[in-house]
C-alpha positions in Angstrom: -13.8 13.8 -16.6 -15.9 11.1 -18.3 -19.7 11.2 -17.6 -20.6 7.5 -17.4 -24.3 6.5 -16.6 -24.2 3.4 -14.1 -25.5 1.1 -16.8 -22.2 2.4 -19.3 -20.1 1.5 -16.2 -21.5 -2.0 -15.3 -21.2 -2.5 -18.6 -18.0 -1.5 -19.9 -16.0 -3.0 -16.4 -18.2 -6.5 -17.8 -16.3 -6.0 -21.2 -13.4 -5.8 -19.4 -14.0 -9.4 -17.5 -14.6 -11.1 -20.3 -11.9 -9.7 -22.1 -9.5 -10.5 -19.5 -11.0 -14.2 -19.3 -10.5 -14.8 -22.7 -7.3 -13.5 -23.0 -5.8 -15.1 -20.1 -7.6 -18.4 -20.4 -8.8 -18.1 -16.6 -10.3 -20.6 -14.0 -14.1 -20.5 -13.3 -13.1 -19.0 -10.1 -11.4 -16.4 -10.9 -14.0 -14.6 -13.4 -16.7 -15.5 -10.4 -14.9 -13.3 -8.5 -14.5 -10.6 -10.8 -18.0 -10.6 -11.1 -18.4 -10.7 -7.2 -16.0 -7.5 -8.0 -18.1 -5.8 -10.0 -21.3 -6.5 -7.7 -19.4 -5.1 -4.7 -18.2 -1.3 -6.6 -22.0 -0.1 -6.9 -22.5 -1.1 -3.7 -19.4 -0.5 -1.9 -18.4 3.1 -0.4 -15.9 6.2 -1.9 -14.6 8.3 0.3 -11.2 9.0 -1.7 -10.2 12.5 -1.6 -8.6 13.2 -4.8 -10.2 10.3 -7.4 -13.7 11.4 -7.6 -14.6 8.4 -10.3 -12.2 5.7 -10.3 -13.7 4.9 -14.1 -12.1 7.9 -15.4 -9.1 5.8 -15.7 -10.3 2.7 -17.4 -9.2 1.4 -20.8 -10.1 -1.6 -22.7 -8.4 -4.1 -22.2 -5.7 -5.5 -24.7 -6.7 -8.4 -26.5 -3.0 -10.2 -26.7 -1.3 -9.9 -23.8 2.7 -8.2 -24.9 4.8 -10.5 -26.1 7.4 -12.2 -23.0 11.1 -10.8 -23.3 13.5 -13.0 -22.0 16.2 -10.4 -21.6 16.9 -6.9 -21.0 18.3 -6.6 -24.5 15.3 -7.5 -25.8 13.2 -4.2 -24.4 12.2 -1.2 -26.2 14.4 1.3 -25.9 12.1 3.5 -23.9 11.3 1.0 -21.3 14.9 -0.1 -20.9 15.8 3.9 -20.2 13.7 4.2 -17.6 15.2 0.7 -15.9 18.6 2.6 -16.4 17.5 5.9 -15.2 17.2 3.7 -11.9 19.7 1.9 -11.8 18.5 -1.3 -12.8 20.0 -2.6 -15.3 23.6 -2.6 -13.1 21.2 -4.5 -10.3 19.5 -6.7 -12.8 23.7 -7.8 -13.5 24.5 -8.4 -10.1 21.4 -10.1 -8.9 20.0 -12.9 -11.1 18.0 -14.6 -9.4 14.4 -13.1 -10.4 13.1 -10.1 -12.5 9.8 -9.3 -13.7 8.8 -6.0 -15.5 4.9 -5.4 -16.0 3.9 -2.5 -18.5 0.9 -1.2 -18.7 -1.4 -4.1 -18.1 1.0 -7.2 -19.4 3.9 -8.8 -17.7 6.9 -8.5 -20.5 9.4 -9.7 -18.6 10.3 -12.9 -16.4 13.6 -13.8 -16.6 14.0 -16.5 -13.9 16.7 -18.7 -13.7 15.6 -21.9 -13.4 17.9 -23.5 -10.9 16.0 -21.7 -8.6 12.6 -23.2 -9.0 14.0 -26.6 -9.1 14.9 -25.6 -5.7 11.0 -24.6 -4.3 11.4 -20.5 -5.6 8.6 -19.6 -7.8 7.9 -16.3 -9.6 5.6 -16.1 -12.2 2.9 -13.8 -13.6 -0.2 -14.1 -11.9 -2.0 -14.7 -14.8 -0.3 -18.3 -15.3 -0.4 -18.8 -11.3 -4.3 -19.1 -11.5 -4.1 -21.7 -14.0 -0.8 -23.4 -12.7 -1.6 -23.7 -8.7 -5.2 -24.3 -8.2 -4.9 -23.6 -4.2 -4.4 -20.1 -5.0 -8.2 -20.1 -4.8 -7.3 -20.2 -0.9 -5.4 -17.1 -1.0 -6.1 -15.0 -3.3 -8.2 -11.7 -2.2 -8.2 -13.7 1.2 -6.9 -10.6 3.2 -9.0 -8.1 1.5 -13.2 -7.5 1.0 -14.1 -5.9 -2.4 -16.4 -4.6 -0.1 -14.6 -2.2 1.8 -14.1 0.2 -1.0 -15.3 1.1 -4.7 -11.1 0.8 -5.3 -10.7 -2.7 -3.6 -13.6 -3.8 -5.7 -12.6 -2.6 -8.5 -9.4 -4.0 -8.6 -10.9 -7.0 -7.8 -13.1 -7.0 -10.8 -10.2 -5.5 -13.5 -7.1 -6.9 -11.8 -4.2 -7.8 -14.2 -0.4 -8.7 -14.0 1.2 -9.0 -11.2 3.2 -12.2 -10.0 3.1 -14.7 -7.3 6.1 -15.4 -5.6 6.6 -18.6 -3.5 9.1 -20.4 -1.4 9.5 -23.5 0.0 10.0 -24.4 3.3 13.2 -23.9 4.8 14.4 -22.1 1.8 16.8 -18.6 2.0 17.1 -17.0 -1.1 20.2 -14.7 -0.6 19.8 -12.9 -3.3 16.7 -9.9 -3.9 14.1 -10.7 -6.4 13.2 -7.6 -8.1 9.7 -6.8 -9.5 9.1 -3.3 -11.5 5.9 -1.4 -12.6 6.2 0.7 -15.8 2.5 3.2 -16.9 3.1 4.2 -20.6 -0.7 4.9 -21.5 -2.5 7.6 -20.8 -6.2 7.2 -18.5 -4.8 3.8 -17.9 -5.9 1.8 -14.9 -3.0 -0.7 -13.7 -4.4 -3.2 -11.6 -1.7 -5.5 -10.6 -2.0 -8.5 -8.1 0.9 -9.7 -6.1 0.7 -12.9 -3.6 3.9 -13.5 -1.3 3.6 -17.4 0.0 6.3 -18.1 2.5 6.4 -21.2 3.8 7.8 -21.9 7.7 11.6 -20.9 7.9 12.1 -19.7 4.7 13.6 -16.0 3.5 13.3 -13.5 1.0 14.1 -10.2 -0.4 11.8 -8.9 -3.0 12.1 -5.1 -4.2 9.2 -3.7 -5.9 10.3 -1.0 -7.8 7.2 1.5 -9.4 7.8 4.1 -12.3 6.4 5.7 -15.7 7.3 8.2 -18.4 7.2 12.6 -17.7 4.8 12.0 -21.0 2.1 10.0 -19.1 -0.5 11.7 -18.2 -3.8 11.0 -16.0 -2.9 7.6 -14.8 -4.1 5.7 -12.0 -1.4 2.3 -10.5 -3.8 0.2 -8.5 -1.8 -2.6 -7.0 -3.1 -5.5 -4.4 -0.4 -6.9 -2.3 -1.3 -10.1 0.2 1.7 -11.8 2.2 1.6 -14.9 3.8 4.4 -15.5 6.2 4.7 -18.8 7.6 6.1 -19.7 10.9 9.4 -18.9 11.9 10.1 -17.1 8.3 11.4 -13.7 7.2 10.4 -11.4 4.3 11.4 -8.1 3.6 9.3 -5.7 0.8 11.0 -3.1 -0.3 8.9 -0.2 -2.4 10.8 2.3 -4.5 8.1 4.5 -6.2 9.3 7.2 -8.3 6.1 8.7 -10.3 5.6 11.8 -12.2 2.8 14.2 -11.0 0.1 13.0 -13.1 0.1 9.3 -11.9 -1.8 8.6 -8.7 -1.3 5.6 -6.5 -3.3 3.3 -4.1 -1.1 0.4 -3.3 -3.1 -1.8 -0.9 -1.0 -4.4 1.5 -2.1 -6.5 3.7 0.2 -9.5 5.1 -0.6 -11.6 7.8 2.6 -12.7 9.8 2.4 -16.5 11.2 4.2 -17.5 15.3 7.9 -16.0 15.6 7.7 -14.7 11.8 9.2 -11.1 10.6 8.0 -8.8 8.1 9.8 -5.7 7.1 7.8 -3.4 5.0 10.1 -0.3 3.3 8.5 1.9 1.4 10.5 4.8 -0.3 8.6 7.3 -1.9 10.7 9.5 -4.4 8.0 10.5 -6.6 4.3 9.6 -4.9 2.6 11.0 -8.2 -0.2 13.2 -7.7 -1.3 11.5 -5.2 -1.0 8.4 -2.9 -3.0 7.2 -0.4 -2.5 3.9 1.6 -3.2 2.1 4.5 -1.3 -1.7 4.5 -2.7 -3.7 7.7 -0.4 -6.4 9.4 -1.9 -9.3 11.7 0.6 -10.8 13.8 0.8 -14.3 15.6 2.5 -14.6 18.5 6.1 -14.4 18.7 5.4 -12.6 15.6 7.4 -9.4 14.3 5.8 -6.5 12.2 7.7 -3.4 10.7 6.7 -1.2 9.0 8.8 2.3 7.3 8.0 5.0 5.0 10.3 7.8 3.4 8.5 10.3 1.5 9.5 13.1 -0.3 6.7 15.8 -0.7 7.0 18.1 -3.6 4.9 20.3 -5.6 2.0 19.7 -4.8 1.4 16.6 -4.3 -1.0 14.7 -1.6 0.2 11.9 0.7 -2.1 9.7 3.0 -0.3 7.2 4.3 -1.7 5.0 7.3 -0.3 2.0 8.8 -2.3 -0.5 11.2 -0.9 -3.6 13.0 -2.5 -5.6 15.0 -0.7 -7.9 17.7 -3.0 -10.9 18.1 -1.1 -13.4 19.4 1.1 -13.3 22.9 4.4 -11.4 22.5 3.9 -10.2 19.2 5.6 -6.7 18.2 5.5 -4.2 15.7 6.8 -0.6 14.5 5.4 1.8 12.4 8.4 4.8 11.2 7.8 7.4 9.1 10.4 10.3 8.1 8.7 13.1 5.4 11.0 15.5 3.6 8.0 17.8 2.7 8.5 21.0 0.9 6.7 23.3 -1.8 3.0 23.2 -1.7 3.0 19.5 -1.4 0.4 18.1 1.7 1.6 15.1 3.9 -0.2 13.0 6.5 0.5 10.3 7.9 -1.8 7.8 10.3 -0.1 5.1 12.4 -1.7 2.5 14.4 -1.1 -0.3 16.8 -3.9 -2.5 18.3 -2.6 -4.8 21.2 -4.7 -7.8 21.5 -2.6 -10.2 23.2 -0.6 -10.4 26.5 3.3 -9.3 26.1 2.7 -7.6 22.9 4.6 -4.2 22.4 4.5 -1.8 19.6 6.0 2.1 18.9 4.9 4.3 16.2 7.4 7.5 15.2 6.4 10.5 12.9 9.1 12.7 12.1 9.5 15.0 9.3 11.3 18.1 8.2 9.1 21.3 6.9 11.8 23.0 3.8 9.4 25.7 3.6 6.7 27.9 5.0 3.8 26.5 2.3 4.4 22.9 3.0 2.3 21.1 5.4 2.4 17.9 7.4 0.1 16.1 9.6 0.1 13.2 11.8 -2.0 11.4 14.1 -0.3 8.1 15.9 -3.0 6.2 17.4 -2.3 3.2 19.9 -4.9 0.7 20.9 -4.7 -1.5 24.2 -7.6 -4.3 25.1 -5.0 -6.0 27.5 -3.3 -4.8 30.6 0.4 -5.6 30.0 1.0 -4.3 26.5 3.7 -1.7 26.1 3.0 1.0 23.0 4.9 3.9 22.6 4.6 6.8 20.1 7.0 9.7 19.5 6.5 12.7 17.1 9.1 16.0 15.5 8.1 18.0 12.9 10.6 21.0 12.3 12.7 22.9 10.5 16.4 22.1 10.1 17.8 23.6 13.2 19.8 27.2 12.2 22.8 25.4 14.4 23.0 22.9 12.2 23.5 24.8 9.1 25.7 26.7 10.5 28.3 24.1 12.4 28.5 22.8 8.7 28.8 25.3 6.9 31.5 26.6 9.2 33.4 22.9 8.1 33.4 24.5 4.6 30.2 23.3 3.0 27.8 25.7 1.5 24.4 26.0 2.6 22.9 24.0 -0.1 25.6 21.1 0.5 24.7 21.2 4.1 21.3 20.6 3.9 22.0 18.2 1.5 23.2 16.5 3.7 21.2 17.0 6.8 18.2 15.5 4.6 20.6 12.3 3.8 21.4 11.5 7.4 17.7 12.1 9.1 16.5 9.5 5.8 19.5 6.8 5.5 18.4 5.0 8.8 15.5 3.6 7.3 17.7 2.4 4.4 19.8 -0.5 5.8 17.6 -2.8 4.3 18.3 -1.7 0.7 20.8 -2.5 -2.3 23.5 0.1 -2.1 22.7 0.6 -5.8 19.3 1.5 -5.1 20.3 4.1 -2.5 23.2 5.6 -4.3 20.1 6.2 -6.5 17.8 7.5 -4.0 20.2 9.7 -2.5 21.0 11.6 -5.8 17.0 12.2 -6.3 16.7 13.3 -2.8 19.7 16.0 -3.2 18.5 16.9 -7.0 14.8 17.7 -4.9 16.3 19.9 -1.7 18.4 22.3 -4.3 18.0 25.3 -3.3 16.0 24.9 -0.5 
């Protein structure tokens, strides 16, 4: 779209730094690493397969961060629509324990209540974490190279919002924090940064939810997610993306998962955008416990590349990698699951299934399991169909028309992979999910 020589680039992603510095009043370290940002994206490779220049979606940066809004009131009536359209705002009433809302490139929303960080829960935007906790410098872009792509340097370069989220040892939040992404510029480039710190023994919840106007057009959501899980804790992610078609997505996850810890990973993928192409990587310690699940709904025609590696370093560590597609229309899915076994007594499974709606839809997957020991036990199981003609027609002949029963076919081969969500949330995803397969 935009022609940039490579001096216009170096120099407008430099305009962004020091904007960003200025504005957010940043540690030396942190602008020495956007610069070791900006080094790495003329140096580092692109091999994405829809973004041919990832510049195409760069804006200057604002000068004055959004003003904070303490309550949901308080949002424009636009942005608080779109919170309702998913259900939100009933959640937001239920569960009070966190809730941050990043538009654009500003956090304008952190209603916290503080009880909770008197006792060791912190949520705040990353922006004030930088300046606040000084040993983020140990953490942040720890799990990730800049070098590894032009994308992963450039968000390390541009990066802004996103929150850091810590808790104490021993602490078990029993409640789900809640953290939502909202594009409303066009050719905008959201870059947010999240850091999960949990500390031995403690637990968390936090649901991520990702969404933007039908209005927005060519947009690009370019988060960084590292997780640090500390022994003998448990955190759950939970991803709820709902974009229109002209926002692609690279959400980049990596979590490292200390002795006899668990992450669950659950990404739900209403609305990919355009496009979405990801590959999160788990390291696991021993005892430790990985999981990984992805529901994606594949429409128009819309691209999906999602991989999935774990590795099991330390002795009986374990991890799962499920995947269930809905594909349909002239939408393209693949999928790309691996387990690497690098420890005695480690086990992993990786399962692919997906159901085809129509002849022009097209899935792909390629499971890939990894031994360099002799008594690991990985396992990998694939179906990609149709919805069986006996099927239809056992419910149907209960009464249901055809487009009830396959309704509610599709509901039953996703809803497995949903135990670890908010019944609000899925009451939600099941009425987009029946809304896409009418007719089909």
């Amino acid at each position: 779209m935009t022609e940039l020589t490579m001096q216009d680039a170096k120099a407008m992603i430099e305009e962004q730094i020091e904007t960003l510095k200025k504005r957010n009043k940043e540690p030396d370290w942190v602008t020495k690493l956007r610069y070791k940002g900006l080094k790495a994206f003329f140096e580092a490779p692109h091999n994405d397969p829809i973004l041919t220049d990832p510049l195409d979606y760069v804006v200057k940066a604002e000068e004055a961060p959004m003003p904070e809004i303490r309550s949901l009131e308080e949002l424009p009536d636009e942005m608080r629509s779109l919170l309702d359209s998913l259900g939100i705002a009933e959640v937001e009433k239920k569960y009070i324990a966190g809730l941050a809302v990043q538009s654009d490139t500003s956090i304008v929303l952190n209603d916290f209540m503080k009880a909770w960080r008197d006792k060791g829960l912190i949520m705040i935007s990353m922006e004030d974490a930088v300046r606040e906790f000084p040993a983020l410098k140990d953490k942040f872009m720890h799990l990730f190279n800049p070098y590894e792509s032009k994308l992963a340097a450039y968000h390390t370069a541009v990066w802004n919002g996103g929150v850091f989220l810590h808790v104490k040892s021993g602490l078990k939040v029993p409640v789900p924090m809640h953290l939502f992404f909202l594009i409303q510029n066009s050719a905008m480039a959201q870059a947010p940064h999240i850091i999960i710190d949990a500390e031995p023994g403690s637990e968390l919840h936090l649901i991520e939810g990702c969404t933007s106007p039908v209005l927005v057009h060519h947009s690009l959501h370019l988060d960084m997610t590292e997780a640090y899980i500390g022994e003998g804790a448990k955190v759950k992610l939970s991803v709820l993306q709902n974009w229109p078609e002209y926002v692609h997505t690279r959400p980049m996850t990596r979590a490292r998962v200390g002795k006899n810890a668990e992450f669950i990973n659950t990404t739900v993928g209403l609305g990919t955008g355009r496009s979405n192409v990801a590959n999160p990587k788990y390291f696991v310690a021993e005892g430790g416990y990985a999981e990984l699940n992805s529901i994606i709904l594949g429409q128009k025609d819309f691209y999906v590349d999602l991989g999935g590696e774990i590795e099991l370093r330390g002795p009986g560590a374990r991890g799962i990698n499920t995947s269930k597609g809905v594909i349909m229309d002239r939408s393209k899915v693949i999928t790309r699951g691996t387990i690497r076994a690098q420890a005695p007594g480690t086990k992993g499974h990786i399962s692919c299934d997906a159901l085809i709606l129509n002849s022009s839809a097209r899935m792909e997957t390629y499971p890939g399991l990894i031994s360099e020991v002799d008594d690991a036990e990985l396992s990998h199981e694939a179906a990609i169909g149709k919805i069986r003609e006996e099927e239809l027609f056992y419910l149907m002949s209960r009464g249901l028309k055809e487009e009830e029963a396959t309704q509610l076919i599709v509901k039953g081969f996703v809803d497995p992979l949903l135990k670890d969500i908010p019944m609000e949330f899925v009451i939600e995803i099941r009425k987009i999910i029946e809304m896409a397969v009418q007719g089909f």
